[in-house]
PDB file as gemmi writes it, atoms N, CA and C in Angstrom:
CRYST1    1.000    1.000    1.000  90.00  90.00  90.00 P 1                      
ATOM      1  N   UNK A   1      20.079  -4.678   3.818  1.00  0.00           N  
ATOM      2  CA  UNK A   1      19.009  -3.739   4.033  1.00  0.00           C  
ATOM      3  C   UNK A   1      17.685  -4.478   3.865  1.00  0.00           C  
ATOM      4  N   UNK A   2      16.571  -4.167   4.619  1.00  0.00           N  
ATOM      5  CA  UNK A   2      15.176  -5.175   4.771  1.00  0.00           C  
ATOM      6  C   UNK A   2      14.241  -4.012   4.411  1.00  0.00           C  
ATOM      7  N   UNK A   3      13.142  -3.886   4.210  1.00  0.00           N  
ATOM      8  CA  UNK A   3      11.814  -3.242   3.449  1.00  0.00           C  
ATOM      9  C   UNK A   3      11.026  -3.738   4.060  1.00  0.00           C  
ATOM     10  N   UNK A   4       9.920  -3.469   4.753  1.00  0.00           N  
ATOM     11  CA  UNK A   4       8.374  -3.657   4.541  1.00  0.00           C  
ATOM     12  C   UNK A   4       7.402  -2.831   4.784  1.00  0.00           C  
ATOM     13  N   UNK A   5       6.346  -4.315   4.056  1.00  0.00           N  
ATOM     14  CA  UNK A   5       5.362  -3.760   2.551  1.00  0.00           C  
ATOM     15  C   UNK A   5       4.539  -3.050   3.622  1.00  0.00           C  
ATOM     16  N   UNK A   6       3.794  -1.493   3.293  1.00  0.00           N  
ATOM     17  CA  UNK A   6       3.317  -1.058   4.142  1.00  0.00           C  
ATOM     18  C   UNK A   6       1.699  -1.473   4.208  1.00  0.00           C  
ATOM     19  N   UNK A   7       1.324  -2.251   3.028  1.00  0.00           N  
ATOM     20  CA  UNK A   7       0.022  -2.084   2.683  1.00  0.00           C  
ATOM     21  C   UNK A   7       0.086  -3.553   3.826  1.00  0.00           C  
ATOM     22  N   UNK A   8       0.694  -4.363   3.827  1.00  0.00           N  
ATOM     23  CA  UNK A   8       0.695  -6.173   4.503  1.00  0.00           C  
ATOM     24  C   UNK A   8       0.982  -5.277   6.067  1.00  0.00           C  
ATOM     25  N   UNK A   9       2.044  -4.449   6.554  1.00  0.00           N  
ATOM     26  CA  UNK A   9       1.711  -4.012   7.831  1.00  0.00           C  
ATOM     27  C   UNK A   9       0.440  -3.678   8.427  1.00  0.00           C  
ATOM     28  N   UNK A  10      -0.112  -3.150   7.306  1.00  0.00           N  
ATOM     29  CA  UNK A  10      -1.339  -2.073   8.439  1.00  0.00           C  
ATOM     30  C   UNK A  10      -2.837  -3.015   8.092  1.00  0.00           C  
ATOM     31  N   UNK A  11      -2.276  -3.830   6.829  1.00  0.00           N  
ATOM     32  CA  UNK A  11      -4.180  -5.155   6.405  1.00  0.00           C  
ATOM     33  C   UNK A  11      -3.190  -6.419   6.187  1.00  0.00           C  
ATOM     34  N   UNK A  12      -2.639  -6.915   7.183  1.00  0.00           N  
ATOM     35  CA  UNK A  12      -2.651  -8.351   6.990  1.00  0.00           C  
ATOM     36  C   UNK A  12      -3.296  -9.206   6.380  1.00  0.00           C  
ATOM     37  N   UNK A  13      -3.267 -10.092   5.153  1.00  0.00           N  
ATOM     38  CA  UNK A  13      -3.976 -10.728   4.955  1.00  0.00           C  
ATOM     39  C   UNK A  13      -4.778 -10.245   3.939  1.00  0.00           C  
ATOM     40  N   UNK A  14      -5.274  -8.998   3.508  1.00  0.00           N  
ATOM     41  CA  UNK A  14      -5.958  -8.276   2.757  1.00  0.00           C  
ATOM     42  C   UNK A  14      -5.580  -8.194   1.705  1.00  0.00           C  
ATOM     43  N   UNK A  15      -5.894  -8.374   0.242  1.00  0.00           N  
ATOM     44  CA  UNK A  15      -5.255  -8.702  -1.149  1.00  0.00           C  
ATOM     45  C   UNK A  15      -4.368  -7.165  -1.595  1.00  0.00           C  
ATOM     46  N   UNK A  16      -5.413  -5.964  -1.440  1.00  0.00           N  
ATOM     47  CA  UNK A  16      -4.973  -4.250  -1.511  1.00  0.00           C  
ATOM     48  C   UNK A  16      -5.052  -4.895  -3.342  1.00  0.00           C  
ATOM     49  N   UNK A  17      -5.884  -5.051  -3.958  1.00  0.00           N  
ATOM     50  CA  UNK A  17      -5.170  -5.125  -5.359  1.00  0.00           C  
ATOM     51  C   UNK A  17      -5.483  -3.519  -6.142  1.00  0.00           C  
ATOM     52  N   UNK A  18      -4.435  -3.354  -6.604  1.00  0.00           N  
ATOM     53  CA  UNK A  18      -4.263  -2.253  -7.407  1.00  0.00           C  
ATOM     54  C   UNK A  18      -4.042  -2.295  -8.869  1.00  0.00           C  
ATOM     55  N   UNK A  19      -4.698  -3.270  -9.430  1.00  0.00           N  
ATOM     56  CA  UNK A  19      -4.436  -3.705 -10.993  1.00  0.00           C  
ATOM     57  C   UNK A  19      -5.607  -4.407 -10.752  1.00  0.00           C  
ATOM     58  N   UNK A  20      -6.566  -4.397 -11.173  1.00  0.00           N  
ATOM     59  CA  UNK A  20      -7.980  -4.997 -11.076  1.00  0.00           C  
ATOM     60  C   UNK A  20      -8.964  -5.153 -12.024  1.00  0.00           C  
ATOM     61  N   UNK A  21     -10.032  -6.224 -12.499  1.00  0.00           N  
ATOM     62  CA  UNK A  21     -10.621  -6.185 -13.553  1.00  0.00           C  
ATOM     63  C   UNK A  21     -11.901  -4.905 -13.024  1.00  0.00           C  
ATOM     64  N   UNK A  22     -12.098  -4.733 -11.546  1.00  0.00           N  
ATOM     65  CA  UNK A  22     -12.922  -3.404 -10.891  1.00  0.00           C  
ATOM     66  C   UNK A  22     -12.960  -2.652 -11.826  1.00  0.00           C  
ATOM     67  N   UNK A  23     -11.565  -2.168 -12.454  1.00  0.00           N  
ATOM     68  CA  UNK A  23     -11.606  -0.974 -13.233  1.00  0.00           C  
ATOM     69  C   UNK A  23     -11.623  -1.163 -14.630  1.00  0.00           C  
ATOM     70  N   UNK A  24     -12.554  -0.477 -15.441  1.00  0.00           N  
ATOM     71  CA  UNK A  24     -12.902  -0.617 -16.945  1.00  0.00           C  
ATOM     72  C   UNK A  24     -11.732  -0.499 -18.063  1.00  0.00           C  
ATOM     73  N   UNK A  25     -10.311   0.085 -16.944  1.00  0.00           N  
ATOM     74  CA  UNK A  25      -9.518   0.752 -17.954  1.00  0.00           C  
ATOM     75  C   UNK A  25      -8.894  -0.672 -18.486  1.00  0.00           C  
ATOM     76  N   UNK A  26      -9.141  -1.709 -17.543  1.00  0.00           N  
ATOM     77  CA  UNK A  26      -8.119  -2.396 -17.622  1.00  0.00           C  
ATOM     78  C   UNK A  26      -8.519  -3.768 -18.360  1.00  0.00           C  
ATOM     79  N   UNK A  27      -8.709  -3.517 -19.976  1.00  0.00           N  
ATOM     80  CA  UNK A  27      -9.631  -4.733 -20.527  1.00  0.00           C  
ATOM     81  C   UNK A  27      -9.029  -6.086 -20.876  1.00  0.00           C  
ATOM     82  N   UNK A  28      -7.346  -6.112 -20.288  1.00  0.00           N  
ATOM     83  CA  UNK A  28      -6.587  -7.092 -20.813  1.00  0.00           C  
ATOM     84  C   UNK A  28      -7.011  -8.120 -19.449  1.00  0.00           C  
ATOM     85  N   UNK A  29      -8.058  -9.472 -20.413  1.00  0.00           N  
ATOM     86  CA  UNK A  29      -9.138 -10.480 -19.543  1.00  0.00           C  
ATOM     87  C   UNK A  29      -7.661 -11.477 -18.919  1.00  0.00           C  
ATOM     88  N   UNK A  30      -6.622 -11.849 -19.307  1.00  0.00           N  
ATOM     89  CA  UNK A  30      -5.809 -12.705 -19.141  1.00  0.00           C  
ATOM     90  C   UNK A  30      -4.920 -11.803 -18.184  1.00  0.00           C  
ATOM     91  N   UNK A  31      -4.422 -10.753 -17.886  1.00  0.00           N  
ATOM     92  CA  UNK A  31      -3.356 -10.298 -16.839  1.00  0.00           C  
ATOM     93  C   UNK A  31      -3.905 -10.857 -15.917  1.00  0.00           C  
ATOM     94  N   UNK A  32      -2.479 -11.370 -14.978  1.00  0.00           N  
ATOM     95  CA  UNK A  32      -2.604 -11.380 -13.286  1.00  0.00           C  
ATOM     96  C   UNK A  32      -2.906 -10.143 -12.508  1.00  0.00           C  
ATOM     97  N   UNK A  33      -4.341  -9.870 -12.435  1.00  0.00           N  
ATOM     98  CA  UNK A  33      -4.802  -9.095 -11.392  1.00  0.00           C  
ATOM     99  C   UNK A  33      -4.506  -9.121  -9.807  1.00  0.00           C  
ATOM    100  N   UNK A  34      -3.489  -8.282  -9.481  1.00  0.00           N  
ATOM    101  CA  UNK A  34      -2.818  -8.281  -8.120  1.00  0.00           C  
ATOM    102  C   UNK A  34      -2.810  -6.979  -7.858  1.00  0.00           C  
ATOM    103  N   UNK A  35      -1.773  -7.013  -6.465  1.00  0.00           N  
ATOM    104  CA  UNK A  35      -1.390  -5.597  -6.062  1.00  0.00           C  
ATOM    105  C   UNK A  35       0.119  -5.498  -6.708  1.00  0.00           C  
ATOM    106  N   UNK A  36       0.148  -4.346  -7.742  1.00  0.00           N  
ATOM    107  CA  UNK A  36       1.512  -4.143  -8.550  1.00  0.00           C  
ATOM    108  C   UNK A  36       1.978  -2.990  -7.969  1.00  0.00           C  
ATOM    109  N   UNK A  37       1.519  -2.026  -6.968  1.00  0.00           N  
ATOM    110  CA  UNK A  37       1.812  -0.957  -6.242  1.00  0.00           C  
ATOM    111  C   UNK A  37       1.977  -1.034  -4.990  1.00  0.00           C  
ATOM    112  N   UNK A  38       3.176  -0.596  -4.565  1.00  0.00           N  
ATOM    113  CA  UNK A  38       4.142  -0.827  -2.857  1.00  0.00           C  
ATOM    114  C   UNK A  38       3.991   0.607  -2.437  1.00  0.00           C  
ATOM    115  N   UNK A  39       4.122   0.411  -1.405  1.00  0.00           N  
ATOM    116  CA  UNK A  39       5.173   1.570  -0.134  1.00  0.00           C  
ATOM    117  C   UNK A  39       6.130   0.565   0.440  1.00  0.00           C  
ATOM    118  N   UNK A  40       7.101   0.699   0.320  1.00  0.00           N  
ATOM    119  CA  UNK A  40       7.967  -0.248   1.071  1.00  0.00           C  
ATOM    120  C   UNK A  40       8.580   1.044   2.104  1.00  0.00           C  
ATOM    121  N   UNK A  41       8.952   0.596   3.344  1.00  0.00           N  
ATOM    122  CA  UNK A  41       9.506   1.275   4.484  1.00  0.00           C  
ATOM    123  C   UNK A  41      10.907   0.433   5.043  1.00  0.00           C  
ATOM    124  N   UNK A  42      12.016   1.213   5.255  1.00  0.00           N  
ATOM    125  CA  UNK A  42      13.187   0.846   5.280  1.00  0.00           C  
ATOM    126  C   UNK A  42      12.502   0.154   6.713  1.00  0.00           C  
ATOM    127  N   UNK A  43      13.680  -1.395   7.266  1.00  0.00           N  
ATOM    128  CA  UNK A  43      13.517  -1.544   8.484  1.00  0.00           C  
ATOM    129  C   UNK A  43      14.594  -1.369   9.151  1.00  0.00           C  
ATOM    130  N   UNK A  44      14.292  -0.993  10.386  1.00  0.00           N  
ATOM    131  CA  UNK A  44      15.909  -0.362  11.371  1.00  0.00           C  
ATOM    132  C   UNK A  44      16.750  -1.453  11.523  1.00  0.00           C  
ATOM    133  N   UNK A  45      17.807  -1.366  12.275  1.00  0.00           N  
ATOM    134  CA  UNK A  45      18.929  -1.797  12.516  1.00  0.00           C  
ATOM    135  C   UNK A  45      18.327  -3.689  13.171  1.00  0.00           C  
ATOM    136  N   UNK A  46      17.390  -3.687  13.579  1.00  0.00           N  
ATOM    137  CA  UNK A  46      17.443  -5.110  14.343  1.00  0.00           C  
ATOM    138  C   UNK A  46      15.772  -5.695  13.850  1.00  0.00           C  
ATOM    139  N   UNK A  47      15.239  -5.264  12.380  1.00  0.00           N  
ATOM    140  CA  UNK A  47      14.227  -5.675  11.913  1.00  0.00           C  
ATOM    141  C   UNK A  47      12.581  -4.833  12.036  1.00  0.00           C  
ATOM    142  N   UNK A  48      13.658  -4.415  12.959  1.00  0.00           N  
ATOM    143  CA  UNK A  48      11.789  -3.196  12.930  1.00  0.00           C  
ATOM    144  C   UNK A  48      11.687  -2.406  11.958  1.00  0.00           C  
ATOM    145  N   UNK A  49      10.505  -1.332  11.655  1.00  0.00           N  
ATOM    146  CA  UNK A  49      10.495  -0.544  10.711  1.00  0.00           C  
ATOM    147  C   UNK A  49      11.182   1.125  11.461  1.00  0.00           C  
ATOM    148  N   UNK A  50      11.639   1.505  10.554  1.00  0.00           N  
ATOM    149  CA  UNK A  50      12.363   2.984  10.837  1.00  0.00           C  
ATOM    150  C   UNK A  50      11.204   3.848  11.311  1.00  0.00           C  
ATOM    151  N   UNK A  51       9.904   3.605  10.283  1.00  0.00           N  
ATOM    152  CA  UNK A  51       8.948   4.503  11.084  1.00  0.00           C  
ATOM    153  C   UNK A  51       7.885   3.261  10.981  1.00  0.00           C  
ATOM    154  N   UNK A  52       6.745   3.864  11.941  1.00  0.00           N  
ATOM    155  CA  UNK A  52       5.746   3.476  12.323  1.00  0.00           C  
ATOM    156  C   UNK A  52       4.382   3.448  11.071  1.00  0.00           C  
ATOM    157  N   UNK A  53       3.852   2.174  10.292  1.00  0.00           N  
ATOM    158  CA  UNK A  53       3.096   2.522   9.488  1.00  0.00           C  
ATOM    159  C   UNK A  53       1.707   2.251   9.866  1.00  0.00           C  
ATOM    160  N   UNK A  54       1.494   3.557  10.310  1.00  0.00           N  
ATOM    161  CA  UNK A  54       0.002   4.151  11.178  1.00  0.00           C  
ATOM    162  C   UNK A  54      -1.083   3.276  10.686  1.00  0.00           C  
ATOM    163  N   UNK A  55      -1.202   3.568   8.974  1.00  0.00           N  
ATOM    164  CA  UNK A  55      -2.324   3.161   8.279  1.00  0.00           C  
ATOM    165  C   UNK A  55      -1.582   2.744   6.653  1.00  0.00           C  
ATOM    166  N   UNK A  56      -2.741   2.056   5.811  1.00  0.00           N  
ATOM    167  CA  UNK A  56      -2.263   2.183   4.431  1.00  0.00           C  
ATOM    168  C   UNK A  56      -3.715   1.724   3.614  1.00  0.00           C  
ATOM    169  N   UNK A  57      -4.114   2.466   2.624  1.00  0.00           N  
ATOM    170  CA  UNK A  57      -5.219   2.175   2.022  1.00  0.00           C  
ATOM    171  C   UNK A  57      -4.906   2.549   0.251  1.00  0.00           C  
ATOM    172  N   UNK A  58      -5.843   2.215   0.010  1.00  0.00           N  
ATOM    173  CA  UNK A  58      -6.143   2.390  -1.178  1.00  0.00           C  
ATOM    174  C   UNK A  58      -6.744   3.677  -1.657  1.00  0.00           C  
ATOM    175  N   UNK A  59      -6.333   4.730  -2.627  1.00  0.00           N  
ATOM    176  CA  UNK A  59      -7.014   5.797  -3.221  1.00  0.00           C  
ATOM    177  C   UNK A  59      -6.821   5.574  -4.696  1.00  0.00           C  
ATOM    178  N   UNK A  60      -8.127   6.093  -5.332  1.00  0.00           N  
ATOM    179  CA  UNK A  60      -8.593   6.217  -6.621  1.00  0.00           C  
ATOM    180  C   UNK A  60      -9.029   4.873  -7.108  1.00  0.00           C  
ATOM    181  N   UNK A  61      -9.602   4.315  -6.437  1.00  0.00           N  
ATOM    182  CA  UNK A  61     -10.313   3.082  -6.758  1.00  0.00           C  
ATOM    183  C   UNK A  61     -11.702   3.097  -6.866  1.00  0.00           C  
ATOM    184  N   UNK A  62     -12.253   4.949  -7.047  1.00  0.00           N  
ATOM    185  CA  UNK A  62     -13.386   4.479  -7.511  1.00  0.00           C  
ATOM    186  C   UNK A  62     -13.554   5.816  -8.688  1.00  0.00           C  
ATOM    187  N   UNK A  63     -14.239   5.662  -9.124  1.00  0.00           N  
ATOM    188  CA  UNK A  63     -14.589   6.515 -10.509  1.00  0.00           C  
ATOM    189  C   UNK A  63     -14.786   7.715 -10.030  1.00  0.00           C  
ATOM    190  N   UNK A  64     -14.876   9.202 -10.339  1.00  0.00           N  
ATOM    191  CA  UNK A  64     -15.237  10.419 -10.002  1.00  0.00           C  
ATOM    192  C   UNK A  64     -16.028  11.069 -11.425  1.00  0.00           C  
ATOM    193  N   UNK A  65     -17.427  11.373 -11.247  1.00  0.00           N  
ATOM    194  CA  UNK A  65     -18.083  11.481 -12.546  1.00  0.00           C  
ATOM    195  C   UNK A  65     -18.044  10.529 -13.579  1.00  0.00           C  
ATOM    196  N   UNK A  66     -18.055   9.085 -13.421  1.00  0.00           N  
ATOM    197  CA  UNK A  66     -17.661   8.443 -14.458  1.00  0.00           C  
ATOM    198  C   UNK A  66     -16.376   8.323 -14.743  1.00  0.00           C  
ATOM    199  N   UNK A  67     -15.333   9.199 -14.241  1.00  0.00           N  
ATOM    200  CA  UNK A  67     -13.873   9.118 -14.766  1.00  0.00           C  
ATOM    201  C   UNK A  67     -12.952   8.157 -14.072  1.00  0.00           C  
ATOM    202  N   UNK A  68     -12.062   7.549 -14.144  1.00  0.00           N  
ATOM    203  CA  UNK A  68     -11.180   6.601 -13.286  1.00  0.00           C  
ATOM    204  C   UNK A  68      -9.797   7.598 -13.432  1.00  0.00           C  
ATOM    205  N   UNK A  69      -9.222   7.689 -12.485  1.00  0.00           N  
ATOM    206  CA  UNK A  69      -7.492   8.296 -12.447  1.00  0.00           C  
ATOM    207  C   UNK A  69      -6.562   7.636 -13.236  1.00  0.00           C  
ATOM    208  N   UNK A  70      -6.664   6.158 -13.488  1.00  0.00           N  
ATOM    209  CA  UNK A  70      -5.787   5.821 -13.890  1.00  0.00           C  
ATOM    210  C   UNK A  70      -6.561   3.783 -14.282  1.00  0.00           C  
ATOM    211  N   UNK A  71      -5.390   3.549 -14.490  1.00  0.00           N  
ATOM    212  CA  UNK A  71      -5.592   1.923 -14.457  1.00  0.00           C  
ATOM    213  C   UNK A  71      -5.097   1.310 -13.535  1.00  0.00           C  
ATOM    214  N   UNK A  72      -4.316   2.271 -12.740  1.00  0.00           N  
ATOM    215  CA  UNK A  72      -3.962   1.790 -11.297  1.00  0.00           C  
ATOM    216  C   UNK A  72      -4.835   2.246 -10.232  1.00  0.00           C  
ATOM    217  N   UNK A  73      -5.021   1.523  -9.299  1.00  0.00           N  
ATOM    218  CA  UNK A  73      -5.429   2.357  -7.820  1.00  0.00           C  
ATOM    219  C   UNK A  73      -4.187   2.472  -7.148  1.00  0.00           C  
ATOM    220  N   UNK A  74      -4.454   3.947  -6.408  1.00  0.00           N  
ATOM    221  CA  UNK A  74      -3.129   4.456  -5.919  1.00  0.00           C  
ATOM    222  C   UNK A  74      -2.972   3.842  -4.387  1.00  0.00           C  
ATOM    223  N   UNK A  75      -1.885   3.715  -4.007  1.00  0.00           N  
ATOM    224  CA  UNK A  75      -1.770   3.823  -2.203  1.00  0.00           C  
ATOM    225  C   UNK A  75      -1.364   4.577  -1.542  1.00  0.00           C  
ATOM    226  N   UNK A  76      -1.760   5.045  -0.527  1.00  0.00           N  
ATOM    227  CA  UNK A  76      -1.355   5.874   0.235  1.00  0.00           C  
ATOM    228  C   UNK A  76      -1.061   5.552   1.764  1.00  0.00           C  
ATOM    229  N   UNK A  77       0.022   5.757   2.824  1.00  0.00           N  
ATOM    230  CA  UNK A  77       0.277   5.619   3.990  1.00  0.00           C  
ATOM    231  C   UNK A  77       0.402   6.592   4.377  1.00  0.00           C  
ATOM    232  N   UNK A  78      -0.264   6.364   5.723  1.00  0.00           N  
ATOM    233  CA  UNK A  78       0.001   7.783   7.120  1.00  0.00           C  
ATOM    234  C   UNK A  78       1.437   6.815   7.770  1.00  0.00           C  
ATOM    235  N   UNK A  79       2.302   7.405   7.915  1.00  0.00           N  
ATOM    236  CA  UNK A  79       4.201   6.862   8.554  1.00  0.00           C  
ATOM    237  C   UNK A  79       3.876   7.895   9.923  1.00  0.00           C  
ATOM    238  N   UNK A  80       4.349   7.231  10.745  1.00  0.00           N  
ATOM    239  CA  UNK A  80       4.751   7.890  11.857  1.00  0.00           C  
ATOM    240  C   UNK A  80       6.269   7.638  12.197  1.00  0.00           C  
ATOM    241  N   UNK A  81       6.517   8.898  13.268  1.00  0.00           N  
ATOM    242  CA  UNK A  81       8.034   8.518  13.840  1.00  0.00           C  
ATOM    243  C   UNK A  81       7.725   7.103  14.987  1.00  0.00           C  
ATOM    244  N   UNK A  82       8.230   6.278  15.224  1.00  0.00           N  
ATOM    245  CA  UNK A  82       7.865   5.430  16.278  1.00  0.00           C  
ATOM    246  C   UNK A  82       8.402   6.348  17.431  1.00  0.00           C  
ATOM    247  N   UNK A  83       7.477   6.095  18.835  1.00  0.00           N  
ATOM    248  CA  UNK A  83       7.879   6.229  20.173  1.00  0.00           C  
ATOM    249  C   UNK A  83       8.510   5.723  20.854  1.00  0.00           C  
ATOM    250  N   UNK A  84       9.913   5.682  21.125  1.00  0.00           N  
ATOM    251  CA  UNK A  84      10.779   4.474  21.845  1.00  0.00           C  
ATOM    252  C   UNK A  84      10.714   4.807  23.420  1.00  0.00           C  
ATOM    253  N   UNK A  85      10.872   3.697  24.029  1.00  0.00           N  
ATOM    254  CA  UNK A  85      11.229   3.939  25.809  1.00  0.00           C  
ATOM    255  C   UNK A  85      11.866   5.285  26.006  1.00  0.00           C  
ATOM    256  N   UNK A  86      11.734   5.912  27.099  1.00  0.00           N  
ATOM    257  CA  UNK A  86      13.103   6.366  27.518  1.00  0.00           C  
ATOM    258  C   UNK A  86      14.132   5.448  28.451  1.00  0.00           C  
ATOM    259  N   UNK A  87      15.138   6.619  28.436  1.00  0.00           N  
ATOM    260  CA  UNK A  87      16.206   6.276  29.328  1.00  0.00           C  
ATOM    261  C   UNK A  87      16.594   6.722  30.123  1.00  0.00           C  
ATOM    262  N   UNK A  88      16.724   5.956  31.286  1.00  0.00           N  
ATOM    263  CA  UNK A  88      16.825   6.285  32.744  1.00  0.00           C  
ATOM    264  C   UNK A  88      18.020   7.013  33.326  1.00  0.00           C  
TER     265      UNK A  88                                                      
END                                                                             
């Protein structure tokens, strides 16, 4: 069975970090600041993905009144069904 990462489908190349010194919650100066939060999407039978991952971003990465959600920033994906050919 194969997975992929939905955040590397839709921002190639783009870090997406979701564990970040950005956020105040997170005062431990020595952690590896990365992305510790996935969407992984099953891939079909011959390597593609089962569905289509439209988009994938980042939510709660910024403060609301001063408040942060968490010490994580969350992710979120729009999945689509993919559109295949028809058949003749």
């Amino acid at each position: 069975m194969c997975y992929r990462d939905a955040w590397e489908s839709a921002n190639p190349g783009e870090p997406g970090e979701t564990f970040t010194p950005r956020n105040p919650l997170v005062a431990d100066w020595d952690w590896p600041f990365r992305r510790l939060d996935y969407i992984l999407v099953r891939c079909g039978e011959h390597g593609g993905p089962t569905l289509e991952v439209a988009s994938c971003r980042l939510i709660f990465d910024e403060p609301v009144n001063g408040v942060w959600a968490s010490d994580h920033f969350g992710v979120v994906a729009e999945l689509k069904i993919p559109t295949r050919p028809r058949s003749h």
